[in-house]
N, C-alpha and C positions, 0 to 999 in steps of 0.2 A: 220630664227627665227620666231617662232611663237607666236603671243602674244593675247591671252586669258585673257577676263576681262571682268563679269559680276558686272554691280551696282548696287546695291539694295538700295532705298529711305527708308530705317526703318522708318524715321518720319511721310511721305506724303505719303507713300503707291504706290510709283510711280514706273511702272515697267520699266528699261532700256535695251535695247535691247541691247545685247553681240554683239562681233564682230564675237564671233563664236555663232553657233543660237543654247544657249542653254538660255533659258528664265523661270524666278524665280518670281513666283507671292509671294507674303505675306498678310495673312489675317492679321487683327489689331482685333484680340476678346481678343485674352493676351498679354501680355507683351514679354513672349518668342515664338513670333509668329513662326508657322508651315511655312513651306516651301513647295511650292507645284510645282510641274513638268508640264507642259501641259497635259501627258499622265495618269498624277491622282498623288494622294497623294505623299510624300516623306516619311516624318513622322520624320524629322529632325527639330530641332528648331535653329533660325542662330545664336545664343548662342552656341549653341553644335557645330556649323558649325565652328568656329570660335577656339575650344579647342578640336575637337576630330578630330585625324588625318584620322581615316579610315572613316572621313563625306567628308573631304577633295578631300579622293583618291577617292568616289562613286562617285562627282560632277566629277573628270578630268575625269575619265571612262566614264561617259554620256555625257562630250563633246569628249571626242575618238570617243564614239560609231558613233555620229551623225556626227562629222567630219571626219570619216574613216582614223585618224591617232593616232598615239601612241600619248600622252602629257604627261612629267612631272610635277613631285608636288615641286613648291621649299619650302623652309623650309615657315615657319610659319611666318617670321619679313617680306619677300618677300610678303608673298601669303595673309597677310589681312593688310589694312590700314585704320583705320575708322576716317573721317576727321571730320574738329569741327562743319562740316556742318549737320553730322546726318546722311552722306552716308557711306556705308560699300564698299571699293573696292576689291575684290577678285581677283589678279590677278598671273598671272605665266609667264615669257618669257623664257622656256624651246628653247634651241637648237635641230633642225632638218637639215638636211643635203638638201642644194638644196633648201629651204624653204624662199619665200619673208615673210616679214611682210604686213599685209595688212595695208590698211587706217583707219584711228580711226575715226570713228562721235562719238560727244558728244555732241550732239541736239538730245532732244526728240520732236517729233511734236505729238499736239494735235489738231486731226481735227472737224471742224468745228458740221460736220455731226456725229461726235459719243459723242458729247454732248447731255445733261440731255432735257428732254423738259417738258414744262408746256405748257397747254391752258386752262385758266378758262373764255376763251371766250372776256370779258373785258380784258383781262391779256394773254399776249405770252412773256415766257419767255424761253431761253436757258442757261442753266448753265454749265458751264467750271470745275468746283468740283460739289461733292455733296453739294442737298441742297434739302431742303424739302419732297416731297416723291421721290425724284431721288437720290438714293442711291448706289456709287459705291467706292469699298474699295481700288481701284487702284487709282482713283483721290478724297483725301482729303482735297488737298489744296496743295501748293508749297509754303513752307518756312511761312514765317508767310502771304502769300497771301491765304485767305481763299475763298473767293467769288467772282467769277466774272459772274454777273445775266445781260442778253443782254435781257433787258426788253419792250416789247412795250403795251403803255396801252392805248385803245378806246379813244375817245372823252369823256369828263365828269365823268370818271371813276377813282378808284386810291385806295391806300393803306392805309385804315381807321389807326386809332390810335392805336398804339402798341408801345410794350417797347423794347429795349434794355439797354446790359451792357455790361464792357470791353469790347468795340471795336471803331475800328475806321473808318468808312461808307463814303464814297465818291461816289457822284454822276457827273456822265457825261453823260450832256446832247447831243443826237446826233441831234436831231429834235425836234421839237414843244414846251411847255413849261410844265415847275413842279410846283406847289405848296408846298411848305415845311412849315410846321408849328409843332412846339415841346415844349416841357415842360420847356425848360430856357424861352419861351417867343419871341423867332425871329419866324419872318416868313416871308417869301419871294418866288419871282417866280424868277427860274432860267430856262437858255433857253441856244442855242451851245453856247460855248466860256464862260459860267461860271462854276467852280470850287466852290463844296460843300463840306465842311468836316462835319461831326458830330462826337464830341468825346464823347461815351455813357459814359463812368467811372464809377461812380457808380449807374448811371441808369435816364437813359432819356427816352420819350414815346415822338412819331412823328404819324405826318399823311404824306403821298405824294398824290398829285390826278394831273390828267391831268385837267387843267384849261379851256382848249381851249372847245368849243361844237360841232367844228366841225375837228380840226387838231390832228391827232395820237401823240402820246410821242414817244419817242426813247430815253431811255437811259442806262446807263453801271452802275448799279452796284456794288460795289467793296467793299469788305471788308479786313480790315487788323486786325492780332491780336495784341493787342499791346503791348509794351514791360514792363508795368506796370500798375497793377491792381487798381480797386476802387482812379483812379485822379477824378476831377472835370470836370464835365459835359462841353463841351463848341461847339460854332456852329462858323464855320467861312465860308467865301463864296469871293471868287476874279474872276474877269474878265479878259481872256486871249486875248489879239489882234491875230488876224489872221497870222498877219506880224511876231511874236516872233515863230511862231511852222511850219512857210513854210521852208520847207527844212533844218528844222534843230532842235535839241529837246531843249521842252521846257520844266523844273521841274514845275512843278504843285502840287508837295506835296514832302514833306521831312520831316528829326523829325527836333525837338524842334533847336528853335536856327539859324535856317538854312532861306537863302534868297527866301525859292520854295513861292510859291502864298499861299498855305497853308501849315501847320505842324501838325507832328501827333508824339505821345509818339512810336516811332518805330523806328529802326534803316533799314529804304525803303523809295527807290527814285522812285517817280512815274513820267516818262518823255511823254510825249508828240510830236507828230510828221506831220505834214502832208505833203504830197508826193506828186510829179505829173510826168508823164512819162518819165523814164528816172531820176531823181533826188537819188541820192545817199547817205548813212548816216553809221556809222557806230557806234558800241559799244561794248568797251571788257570786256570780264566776265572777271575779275582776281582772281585770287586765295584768297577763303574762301568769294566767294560771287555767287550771284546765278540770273538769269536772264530770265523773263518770257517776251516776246511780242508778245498783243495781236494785231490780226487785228481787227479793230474796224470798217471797211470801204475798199473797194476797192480790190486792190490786188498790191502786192509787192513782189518779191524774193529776197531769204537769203540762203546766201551761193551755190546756185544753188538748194534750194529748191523753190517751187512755193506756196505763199500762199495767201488766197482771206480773204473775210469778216468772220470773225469767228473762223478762222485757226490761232493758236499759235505755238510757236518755243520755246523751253527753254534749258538749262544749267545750270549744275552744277562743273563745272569745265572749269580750262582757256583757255577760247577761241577768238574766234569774228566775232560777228555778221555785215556782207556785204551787205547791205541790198540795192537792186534798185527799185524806182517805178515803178508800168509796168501799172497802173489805177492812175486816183486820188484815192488816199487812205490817211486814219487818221491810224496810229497806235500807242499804248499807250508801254512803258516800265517800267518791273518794277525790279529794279537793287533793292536786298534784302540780309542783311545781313545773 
């Protein structure tokens, strides 16, 4: 038995790699986005994909073709499932004679080196989605995680005063200090081991700068969208001990309600971790949730993948993440509805 299953992220633009190697880019310029083939255009939309059977049979042809075996089409209730999460599963387990099933990965890895970069000299950033003039349609964001900016800024240098709205901004410090100052009136220097929230709502303006004149910044970034529009502006900030995130995770953000160091109007848990050779951790994606972690520091293996500073692992479907330290490393989780 052969089992053929291409995933497609309609919402985040994320491409997932089949078991069989046929691979489905999606632009995001319409609603009923085109489908494209590595070898050029299709001219199908996954709308039509999804209600016209002879779209159905061109996809198993072109993985026949590529796999050099015949595949059937099962009916329609078999061959699409679109979960609450916004993925489209296209799949088929036609019968072949003498035929294993192969092994499933449901981890997409995003590395380190084919992310976004910025240098405006003062400013070296890498971006994990798009963001500013790095522009790429396959990484949007993953679920309502929109940004994650691996920021370092010069001595004395920093992010004049600008505005935001609906969102929710988390900063993590890895090295030296921030300055934060915004429009509720807080301001404060945060440094490792503190936790920043800022809840824009209906519209907040900040500055960040490196304080230090002679110490680099190092920090992460993080945006979430949040799960309800134009709330009230608010700023909160907690201090994590070392001792709560050694070998083992610690919530450092959750929504409303919830015991994490801060909260945010979003139904995401942002975990925290740090690692040291040999030290083991795990977490399961369960069904209708979805799971990003970055490395933030070091290096770590999951599942028998290897990954270092910068290198992310994600899912969207039930799994679990095995994770061993192979460096001192920090890495961040983020468990999203």
């Amino acid at each position: 038995m052969w089992h053929l299953e291409l995933r497609i992220d309609v919402v985040n633009q994320f491409c997932f790699r089949p078991i069989i190697p046929v691979e489905l880019v999606i632009s995001n310029r319409a609603v009923l986005r085109e489908i494209e083939r590595p070898a050029g255009k299709w001219g199908i939309c996954w709308k039509e994909l999804l209600t016209n059977p002879p779209a159905r049979r061109y996809l198993f042809q072109q993985a026949s073709a590529r796999f050099g075996r015949t595949l059937m089409v099962n009916n329609r209730r078999n061959f699409i499932r679109l979960t609450a999460a916004g993925l489209i599963h296209i799949s088929a387990r036609p019968f072949l004679a003498g035929a294993d099933e192969p092994a499933e990965s449901t981890l997409l890895l995003r590395q380190a080196g084919d992310r976004g970069h910025t240098d405006l000299g003062w400013l070296k950033s890498f971006h994990s989605f798009s963001f500013g003039k790095y522009y790429d349609q396959r990484h949007m964001g993953f679920r309502s995680l929109r940004v994650i900016n691996d920021d370092r800024i010069t001595p004395g240098r920093g992010f004049p005063t600008h505005p935001h709205r609906d969102m929710e901004i988390l900063s993590y410090v890895m090295q030296g200090a921030l300055q934060h100052r915004d429009s509720t009136g807080r301001g404060s220097v945060i440094r490792p081991g503190d936790v920043q929230l800022m809840t824009a709502g209906t519209g907040i303006t900040h500055s960040e700068y490196n304080p230090s004149q002679s110490e680099a910044n190092h920090f992460l970034q993080i945006w979430i969208q949040p799960g309800m529009k134009r709330v009230q502006p608010k700023y909160q900030q907690r201090r994590i001990e070392p001792a709560a995130m050694k070998a083992r995770w610690a919530t450092i953000a959750a929504p409303e309600q919830s015991s994490a160091f801060v909260t945010m109007n979003q139904d995401a848990h942002i975990r925290v971790a740090s690692l040291a050779n040999g030290d083991r951790l795990t977490h399961t994606v369960r069904r209708d949730r979805h799971a990003w972690l970055h490395v933030a520091r070091g290096e770590i293996n999951v599942n028998g993948t290897r990954l270092q500073t910068g290198d992310a692992i994600a899912s969207s479907r039930p799994s679990e993440f095995n994770i061993t330290g192979k460096k001192e490393a920090e890495i961040l989780l983020f468990d999203l509805g």
